[in-house]
N, C-alpha and C positions, 0 to 999 in steps of 0.2 A: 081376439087380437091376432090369434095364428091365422086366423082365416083370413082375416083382412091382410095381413102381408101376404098371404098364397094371391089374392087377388090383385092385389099391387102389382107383383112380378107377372102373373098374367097378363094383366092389362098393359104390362109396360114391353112383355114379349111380343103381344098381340100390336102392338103400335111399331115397336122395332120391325117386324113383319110386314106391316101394312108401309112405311117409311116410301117417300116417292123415289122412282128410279134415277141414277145417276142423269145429271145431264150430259152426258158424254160418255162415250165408250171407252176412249183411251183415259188413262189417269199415271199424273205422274205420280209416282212416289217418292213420298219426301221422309227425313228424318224426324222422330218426334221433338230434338231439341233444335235451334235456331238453325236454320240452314244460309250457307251463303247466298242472301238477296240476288246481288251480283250474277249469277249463278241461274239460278230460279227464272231471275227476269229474262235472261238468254234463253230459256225452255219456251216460258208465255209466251215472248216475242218470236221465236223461232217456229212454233204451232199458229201464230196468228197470221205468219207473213205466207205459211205454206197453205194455212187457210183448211188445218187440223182440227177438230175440237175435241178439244185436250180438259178433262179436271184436274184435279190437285187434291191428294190424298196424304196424310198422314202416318207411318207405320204402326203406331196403335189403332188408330181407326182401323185400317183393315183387318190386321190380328181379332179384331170387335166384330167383323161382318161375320156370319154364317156364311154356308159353300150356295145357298142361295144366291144373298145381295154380293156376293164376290161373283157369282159368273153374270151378273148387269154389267161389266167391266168385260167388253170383250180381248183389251190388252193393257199392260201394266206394265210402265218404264222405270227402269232400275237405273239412273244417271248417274255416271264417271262427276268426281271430284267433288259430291252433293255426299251420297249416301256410301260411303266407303264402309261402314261397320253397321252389321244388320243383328236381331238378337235369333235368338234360336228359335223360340216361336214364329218369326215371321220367316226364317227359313223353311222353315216346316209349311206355313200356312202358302207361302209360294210356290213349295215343290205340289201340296194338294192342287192348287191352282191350274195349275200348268197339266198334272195329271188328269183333271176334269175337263178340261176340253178349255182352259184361257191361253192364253200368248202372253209371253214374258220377253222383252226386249235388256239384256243385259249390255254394260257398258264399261270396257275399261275394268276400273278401278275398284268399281261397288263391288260392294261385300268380299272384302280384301283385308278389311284391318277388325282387330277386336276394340273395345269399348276405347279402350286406354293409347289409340293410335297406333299401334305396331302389327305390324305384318301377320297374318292368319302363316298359320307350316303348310295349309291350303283352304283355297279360298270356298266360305260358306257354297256357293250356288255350283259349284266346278261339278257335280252331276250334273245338273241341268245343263252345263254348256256339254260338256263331252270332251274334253281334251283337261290334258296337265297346262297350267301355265300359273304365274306368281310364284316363280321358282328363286326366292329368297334364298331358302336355307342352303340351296346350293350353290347359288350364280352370284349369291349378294344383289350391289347396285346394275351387275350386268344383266338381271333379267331382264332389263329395260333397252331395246335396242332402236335406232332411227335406218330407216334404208326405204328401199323402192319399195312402192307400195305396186300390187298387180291383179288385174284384174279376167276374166274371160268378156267379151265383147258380150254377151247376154246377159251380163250382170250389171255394165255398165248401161247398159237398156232399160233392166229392170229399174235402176235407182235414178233412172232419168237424169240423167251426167250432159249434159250438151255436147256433140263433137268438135273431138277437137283436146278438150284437156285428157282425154286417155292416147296415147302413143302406139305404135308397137313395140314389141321388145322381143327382141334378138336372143338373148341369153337364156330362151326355154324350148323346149322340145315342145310345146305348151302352145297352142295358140291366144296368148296373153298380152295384155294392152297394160303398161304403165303410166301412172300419174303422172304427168307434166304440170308444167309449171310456168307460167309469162313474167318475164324478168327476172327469175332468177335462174342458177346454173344446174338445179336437179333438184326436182322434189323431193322430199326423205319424209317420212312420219314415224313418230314414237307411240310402238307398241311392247307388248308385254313376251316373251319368247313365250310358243307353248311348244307342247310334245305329244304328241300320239297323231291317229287321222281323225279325222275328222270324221260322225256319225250322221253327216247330213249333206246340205247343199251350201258349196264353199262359192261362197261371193269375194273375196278378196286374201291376199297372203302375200308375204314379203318373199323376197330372196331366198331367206333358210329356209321358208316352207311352213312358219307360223303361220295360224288363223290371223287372219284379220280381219274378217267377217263371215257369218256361216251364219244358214237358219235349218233347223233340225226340226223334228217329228219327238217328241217325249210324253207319250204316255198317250191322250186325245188331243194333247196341246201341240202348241211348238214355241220356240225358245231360239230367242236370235240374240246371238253373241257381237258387240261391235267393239272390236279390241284396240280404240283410237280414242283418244280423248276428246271424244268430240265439243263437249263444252266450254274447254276452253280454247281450243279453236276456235269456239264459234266469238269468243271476245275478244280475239285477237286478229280479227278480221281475215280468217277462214274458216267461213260459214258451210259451206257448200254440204260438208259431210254429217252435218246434224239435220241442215235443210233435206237429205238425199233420202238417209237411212229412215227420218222421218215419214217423208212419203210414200216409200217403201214399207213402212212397214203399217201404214195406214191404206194404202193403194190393195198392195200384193198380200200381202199376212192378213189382213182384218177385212179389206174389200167396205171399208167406207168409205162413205160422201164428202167431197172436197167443195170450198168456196172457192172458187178463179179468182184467179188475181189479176186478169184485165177482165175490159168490160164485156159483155154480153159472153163472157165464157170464149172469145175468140182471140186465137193466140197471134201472135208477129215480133216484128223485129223494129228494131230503135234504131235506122240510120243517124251516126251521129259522125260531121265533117266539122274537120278541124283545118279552119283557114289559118296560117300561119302569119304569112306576111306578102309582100308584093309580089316577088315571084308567083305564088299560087292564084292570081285572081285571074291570068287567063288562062286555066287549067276549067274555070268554071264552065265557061263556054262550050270545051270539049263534053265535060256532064252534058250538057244542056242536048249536044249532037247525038250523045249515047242513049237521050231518052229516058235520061234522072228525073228531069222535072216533069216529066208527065205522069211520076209518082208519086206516091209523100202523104202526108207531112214527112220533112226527116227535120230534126234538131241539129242547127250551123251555128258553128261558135267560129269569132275572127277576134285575131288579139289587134287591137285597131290603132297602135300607137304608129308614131313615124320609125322607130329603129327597130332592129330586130337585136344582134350580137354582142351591142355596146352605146350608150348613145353618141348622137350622134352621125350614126354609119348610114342613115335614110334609106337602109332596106327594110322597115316595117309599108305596114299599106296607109297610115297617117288618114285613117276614115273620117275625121274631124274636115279635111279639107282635100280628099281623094272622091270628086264629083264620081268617079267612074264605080268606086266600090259600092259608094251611098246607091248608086243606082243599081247595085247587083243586090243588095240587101234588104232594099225597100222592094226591089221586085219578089225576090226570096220570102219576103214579110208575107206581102201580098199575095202569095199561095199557098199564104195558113203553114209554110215554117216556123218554126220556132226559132229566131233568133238568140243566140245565146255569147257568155264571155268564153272567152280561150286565154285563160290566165289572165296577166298583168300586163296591159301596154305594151312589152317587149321579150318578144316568143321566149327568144335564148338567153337574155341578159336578166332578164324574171328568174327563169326556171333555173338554172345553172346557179344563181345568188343566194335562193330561199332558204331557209332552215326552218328547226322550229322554236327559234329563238330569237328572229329579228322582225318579227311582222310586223314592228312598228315602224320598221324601215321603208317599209315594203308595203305598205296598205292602201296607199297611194298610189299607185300601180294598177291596183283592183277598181278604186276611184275611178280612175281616169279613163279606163276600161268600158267600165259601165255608163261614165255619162259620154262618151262620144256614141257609144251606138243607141241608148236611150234616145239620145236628140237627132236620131235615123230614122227611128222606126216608132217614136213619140209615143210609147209605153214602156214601164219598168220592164227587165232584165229579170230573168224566172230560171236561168241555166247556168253551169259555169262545166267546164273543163280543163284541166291540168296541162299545163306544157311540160313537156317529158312525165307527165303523170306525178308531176310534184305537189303532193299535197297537204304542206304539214295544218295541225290544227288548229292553228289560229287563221288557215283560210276558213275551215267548216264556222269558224264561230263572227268571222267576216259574213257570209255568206247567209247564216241565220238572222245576221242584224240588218241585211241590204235586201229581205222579201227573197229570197233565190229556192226557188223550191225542190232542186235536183241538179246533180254534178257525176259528171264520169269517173269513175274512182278505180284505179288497177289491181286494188285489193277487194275478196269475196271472189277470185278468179272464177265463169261459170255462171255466175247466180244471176237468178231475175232481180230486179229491183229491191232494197234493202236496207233496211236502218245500219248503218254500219258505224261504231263504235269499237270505244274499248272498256267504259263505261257502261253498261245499260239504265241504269237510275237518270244519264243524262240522253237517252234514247229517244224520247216523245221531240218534239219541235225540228228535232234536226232534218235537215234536208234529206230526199231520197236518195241513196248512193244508188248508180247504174255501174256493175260491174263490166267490166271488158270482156267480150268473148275474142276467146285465141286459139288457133290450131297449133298447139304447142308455145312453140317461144315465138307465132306469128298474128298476129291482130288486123294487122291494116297492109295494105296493097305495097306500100314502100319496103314493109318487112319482108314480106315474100320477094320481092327483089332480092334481097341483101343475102336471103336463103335460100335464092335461087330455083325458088317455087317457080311450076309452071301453068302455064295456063288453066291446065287441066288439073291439078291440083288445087290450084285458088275456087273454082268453077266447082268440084267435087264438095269441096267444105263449106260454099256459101251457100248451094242449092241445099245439102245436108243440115246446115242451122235450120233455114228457112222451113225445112220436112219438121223438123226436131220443133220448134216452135209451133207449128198447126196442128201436131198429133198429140203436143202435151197442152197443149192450150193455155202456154205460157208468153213469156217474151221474154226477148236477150237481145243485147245490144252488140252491133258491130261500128267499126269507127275506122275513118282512112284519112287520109289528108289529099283532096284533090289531085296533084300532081302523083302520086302514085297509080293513079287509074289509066294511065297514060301507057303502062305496061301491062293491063290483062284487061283492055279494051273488049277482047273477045269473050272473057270469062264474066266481064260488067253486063255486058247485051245478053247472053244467057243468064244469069239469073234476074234480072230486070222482064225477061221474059217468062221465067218461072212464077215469080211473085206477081206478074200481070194476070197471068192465069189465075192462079192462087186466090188473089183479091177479089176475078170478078165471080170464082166459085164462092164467094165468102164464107172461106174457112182463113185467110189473110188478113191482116191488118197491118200499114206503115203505122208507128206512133209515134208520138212527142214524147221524150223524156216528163215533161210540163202535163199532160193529158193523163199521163201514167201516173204519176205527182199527186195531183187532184182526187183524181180514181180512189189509189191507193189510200190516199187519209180520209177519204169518206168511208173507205171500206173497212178499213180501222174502228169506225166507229160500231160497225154492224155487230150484234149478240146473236149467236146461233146457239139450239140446244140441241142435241140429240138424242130421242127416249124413244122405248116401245111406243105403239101408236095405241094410244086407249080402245079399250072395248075392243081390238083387234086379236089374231092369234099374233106370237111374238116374231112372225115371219114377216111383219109389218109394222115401220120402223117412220117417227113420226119428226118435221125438223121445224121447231120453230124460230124463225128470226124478227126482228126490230132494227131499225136506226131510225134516231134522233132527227134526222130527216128528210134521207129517203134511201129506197133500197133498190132504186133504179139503176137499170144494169146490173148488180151484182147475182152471182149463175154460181149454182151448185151443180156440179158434178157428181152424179149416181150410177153406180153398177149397174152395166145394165141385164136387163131380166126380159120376159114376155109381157110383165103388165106394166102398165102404163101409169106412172104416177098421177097422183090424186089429188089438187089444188081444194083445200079446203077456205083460208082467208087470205085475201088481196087478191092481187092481179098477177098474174107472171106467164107467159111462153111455156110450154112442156116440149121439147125435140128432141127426137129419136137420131143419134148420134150412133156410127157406125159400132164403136166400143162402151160406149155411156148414154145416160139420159141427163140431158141438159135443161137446168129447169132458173131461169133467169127471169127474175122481178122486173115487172112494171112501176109506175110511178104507185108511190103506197111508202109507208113507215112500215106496216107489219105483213105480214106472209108465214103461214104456215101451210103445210104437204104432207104428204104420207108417200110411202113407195114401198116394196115389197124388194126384201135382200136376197140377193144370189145364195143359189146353192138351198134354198125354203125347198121343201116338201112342196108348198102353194106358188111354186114361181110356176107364171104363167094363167094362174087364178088371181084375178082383180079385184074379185070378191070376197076374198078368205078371208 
């Protein structure tokens, strides 16, 4: 009988041992009692949109792993307002971690409270970060403070920030760039005070000189501290910073393989014009002189009613029975724009009226909208955008029942394309939000007027999107209203000419809001793994994907190394990218590859 149990636990060692490799490097870590859903789903969703692959680990599961199947996980996220009280064993089993050569991403709030919710006198991981901070027992509720967040211009790089929402700032001997903000009066964020210096490499810090981001060296490992609540930010539609530190610490820290979030891996920008009302339809024309339409696609939304202010006043462009606009918009159709709505029938008397309390007042507005330019351009309406950016939620839920597949949205400031919500449980079906890019409190050509930007500053920050967009192989949206282009006429013809170049080196792309739309929820559907590559040494890292049906265009991004990745099933492109190896499917449901990781002993052997 003894014997047979020695061989039980044998063979159940011997199976724990042989156990197949995580499908993923990163793994979030969760609490083992119910975690808030809510919460969770802003992580999944937040790794899928950045196009991460991320597992989901439990804290007695890992406690369970040996220092083996723990270093399969080459990083492990610790989430602000998830996992606030950690036990001693998995303190323990963390700090080994991080000592054997893994990456520990700490956040906020985690490992801050004991069992019973009350403040740690300090917090479990505060070795692993390197500084004092959750200074309860002396500040009380002031250890928690809001103010300018600041940045060094190489950090804002590193985390792939788009220009424009970092500033300068005046107030440091420091050459340091502050968060901004588009429509409101000053960015602030709430962090935790800490106290000491810092024992690594400082990515962000407030006014008084707290950490607010740092990634350090501890032990073989390293250990990145992100002292912002980024989670529920990210449900309160500002994403940007779970999106950043995410990529970062997938990109920079761990140096793995990204899915793009356009197609064929090539990055650009979303022109998106916002026709108001009469006065702006011969503003079009001037476009047309400046050499607009011999670009595009861009996404044009026009609010089509006859008033603009009040009814009434017949300064709208009234497209139901304005022979001249139906002809600018059927032409615009006709070059493969995307025609789209710009609010409700009447620019100002819309936007200025809305709340989020009378849309049954008001829905008719949106009606009216949609079938005068439907019967222009004699298919459904697939866009909408906000007059003064007004968009309470019974538009998003308007917009889900009328087929509208993407909307300009002023909140997520920064971000490429995004589920944006405050819910995630109602996250799936909703429209793609396209966030605004802004050079501070400025977005569209009429602002920069008002802020008395000059030519050469409008010109500086739209050729800089345009660079920022092809090197990250992403896309961001800019937005004007026709008649402002009227004043950096000069600054329109220079990057019209950078982007002409741009396109025909194709590393550019004009898109559709609606193209991007499409894209995006097909690539939604896609399942990537990422494991050792069988029968290889572990310098050789294996990715397999699927969709439901098809995996056309969607492009993995890989470190790049000397060899040359390895196409085992489907079809797909391999190209050698100045910084990465670009490896984007052909028509096919499955695909899998192999490639050889930076920094291998074997990089540069293709045969290892």
């Amino acid at each position: 009988m003894g014997l047979s149990l020695v061989a039980i636990a044998v063979w159940h060692l011997k199976q724990q041992k042989e156990e197949q490799p995580p499908s993923a490097f990163i793994a979030l870590l969760l609490p083992d009692q119910q975690a808030s859903h809510k919460y969770v789903l802003a992580w999944q969703d937040a790794a899928s949109e950045a196009g991460v692959s991320m597992l989901q680990i439990t804290a007695s599961q890992l406690v369970a792993m040996d220092a083996a199947q723990r270093a399969r996980l080459r990083g492990i996220v610790l989430p602000d307002s998830i996992h606030r009280s950690i036990s001693a064993a998995l303190a323990g089993v963390l700090e080994e971690y991080v000592q054997d050569g893994g990456a520990l991403w700490i956040n906020y709030d985690a490992a801050t409270e004991n069992a019973g919710g009350r403040f740690l006198d300090k917090p479990a991981l505060a070795r692993l970060v390197g500084v004092d901070y959750l200074l309860y027992q002396e500040m009380g509720k002031a250890m928690v403070r809001s103010d300018l967040m600041l940045m060094p211009a190489a950090a804002v790089q590193a985390l792939g920030i788009a220009p424009g929402r970092f500033q300068p700032y005046a107030g440091s001997t420091e050459p340091l760039l502050q968060a901004a903000t588009y429509g409101y009066d000053e960015a602030v964020f709430s962090y935790l005070v800490t106290r000491g210096k810092f024992p690594g490499q400082v990515l962000a810090k407030s006014k008084d000189g707290s950490l607010i981001a740092g990634l350090r060296h501890y032990g073989r490992g390293q250990v990145l501290f992100v002292n912002l609540p980024v989670t529920f930010l990210r449900v309160r539609t500002d994403g940007l910073w779970l999106q950043s530190y995410l990529n970062f610490f997938n990109r920079h820290v761990l140096h793995l393989p990204q899915l793009a979030s356009v197609p064929d891996g090539i990055g650009g920008l979303v022109m998106n014009w916002h026709v108001d009302a009469e006065n702006a339809i011969p503003y079009l024309g001037m476009l047309e002189d400046l050499g607009f339409l011999k670009q595009g696609p861009y996404s044009v939304h026009f609010t089509s009613g006859p008033d603009n202010n009040s009814p009434g006043d017949h300064l709208g462009m009234d497209v139901a029975h304005n022979t001249t606009v139906q002809g600018w918009i059927r032409r615009l159709h006709q070059l493969g724009y995307e025609v789209g709505a710009h609010g409700g029938w009447a620019h100002n008397y819309f936007a200025f009226n809305i709340n989020e309390n009378n849309g049954a007042q008001w829905t008719s507005y949106l009606d009216n909208n949609k079938q005068d330019l439907e019967q222009v351009i004699n298919q459904p309406l697939t866009e909408y955008s906000a007059p003064n950016g007004h968009h309470p939620e019974w538009v998003t839920t308007w917009l889900r029942h009328n087929g509208v597949l993407a909307y300009y949205f002023v909140g997520n400031s920064s971000m490429g394309p995004t589920r944006a919500y405050i819910d995630p449980a109602d996250m799936h079906g909703r429209p793609w939000a396209f966030p605004v890019s802004a050079n501070g409190d400025v977005a569209s050509f009429e602002e920069a007027v008002l802020n008395k930007f000059s030519d050469a500053q409008m010109s500086t920050w739209l050729e800089a999107m345009t660079r920022f967009a092809t090197q990250q192989h992403e896309v961001r949206l800019v937005y004007f209203h026709p008649p402002g282009v009227y004043f950096y006429q000069k600054a329109a013809t220079q990057w019209l000419e950078q982007t002409r170049q741009l396109s025909e080196q194709g590393v550019f792309r004009w898109y559709t809001m609606t193209q991007l739309a499409r894209f995006l929820s097909q690539r939604e559907q896609t399942a990537w793994q990422i494991a050792p590559a069988a029968g290889k040494k572990a310098s050789w890292v294996s990715i397999d994907a699927r969709n439901p049906t098809s995996l056309e265009r969607q492009s993995w991004l890989l470190p790049k190394t000397a060899a040359r990745p390895v196409l085992l099933i489907g079809a797909a492109n391999i190209e050698a990218l100045p910084d990465a190896w670009r490896v984007t499917a052909k028509a096919g449901k499955n695909l899998r590859f192999e490639y050889l990781q930076p920094g291998s002993a074997a990089e540069g052997d293709a045969n290892d």
